[in-house]
C-alpha positions in Angstrom: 2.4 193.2 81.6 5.0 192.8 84.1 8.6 191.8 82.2 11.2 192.2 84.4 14.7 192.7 82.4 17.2 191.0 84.8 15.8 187.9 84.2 15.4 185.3 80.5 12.2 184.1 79.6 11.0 181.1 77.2 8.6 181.0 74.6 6.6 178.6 77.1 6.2 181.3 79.2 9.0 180.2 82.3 11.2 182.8 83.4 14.8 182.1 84.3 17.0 183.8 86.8 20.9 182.8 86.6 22.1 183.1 90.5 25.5 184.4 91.7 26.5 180.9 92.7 26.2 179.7 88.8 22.7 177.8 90.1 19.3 178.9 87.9 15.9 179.5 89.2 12.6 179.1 87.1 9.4 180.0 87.5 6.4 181.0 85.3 5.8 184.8 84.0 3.4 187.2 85.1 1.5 186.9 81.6 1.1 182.9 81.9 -0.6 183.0 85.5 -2.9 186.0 84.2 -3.8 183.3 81.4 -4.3 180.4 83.9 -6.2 182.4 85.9 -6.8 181.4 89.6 -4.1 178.2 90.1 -4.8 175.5 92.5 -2.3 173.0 91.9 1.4 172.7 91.5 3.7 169.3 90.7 7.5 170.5 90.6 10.0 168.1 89.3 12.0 165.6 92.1 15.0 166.9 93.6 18.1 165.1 91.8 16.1 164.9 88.6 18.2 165.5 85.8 16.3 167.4 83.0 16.7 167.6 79.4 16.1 171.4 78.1 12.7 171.2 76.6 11.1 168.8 78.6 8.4 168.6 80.5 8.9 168.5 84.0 5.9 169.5 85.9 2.1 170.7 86.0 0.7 173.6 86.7 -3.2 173.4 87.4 -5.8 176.8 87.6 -9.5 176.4 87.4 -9.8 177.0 83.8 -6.8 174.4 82.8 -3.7 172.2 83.4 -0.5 173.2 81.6 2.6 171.9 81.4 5.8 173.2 82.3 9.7 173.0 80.6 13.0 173.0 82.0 14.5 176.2 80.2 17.8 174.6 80.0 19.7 171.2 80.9 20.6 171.0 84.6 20.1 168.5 87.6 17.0 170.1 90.1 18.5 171.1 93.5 15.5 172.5 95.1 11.5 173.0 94.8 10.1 175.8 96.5 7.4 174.1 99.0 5.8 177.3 99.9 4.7 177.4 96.4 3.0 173.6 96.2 1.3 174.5 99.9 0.2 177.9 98.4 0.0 177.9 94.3 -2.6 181.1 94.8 0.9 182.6 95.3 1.9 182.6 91.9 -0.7 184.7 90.6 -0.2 187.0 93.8 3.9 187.3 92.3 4.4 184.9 89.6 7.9 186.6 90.1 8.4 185.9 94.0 7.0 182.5 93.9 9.5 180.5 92.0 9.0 176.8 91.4 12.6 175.0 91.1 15.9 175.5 90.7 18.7 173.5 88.4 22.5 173.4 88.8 22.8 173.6 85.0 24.7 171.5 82.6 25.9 174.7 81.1 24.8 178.0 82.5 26.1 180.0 79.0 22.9 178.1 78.2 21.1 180.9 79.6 22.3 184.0 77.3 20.6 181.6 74.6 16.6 182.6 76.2 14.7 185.7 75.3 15.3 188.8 76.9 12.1 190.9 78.3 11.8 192.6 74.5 11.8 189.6 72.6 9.3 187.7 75.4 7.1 190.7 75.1 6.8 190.1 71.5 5.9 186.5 71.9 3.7 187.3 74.9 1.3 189.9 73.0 1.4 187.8 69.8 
């Protein structure tokens, strides 16, 4: 399994990236698109959403299931990556490339709280 260690994870399966200008970007691990299998659908949150960490905020759909996806922390979404939604088959070709959105967090210590790529690992082959 692919767990890169520069970057958090969740216990939903999202990874988190905290960027040099203080802005985060999420997308979903490696393990969770080898689950979904082949995806063919993506709805990201609205830009200027504001997101409570823990909630849903958008849908990922393969041909085996739908799943749901959480913001990792607080924040307001600044961006969606469009490439994605136009090609969700890119996700499973680099779940790590293809992010989904980005937040300009409420409180980027917020991020030191996720799992690192040991503790995900844990929870991923659990």
């Amino acid at each position: 399994m692919n767990t890169p260690a520069n970057l958090r994870y969740t216990e939903s399966h999202e990874w988190v990236r905290l960027e040099p200008d203080g802005t985060v970007t999420v997308g979903i691990t490696d393990h969770a698109q080898n689950a979904l299998g082949d995806i063919v659908f993506l709805e990201l949150p609205e830009v200027g959403r504001q997101l409570a960490k823990s909630e849903t905020c958008a849908v990922i759909e393969s041909v085996k299931a739908a799943s749901d996806i959480y913001a990792p922390i607080a924040g307001e979404v600044i961006a969606t990556n469009q490439d994605a939604i136009d090609a969700p088959e890119s996700v499973n070709a680099d779940a790590y490339a293809a992010w989904l959105f980005k937040l300009k967090p409420v409180n980027a210590d917020d991020v030191s709280g996720l799992l690192d790529a040991a503790a995900y690992d844990k929870i991923a082959d659990a």
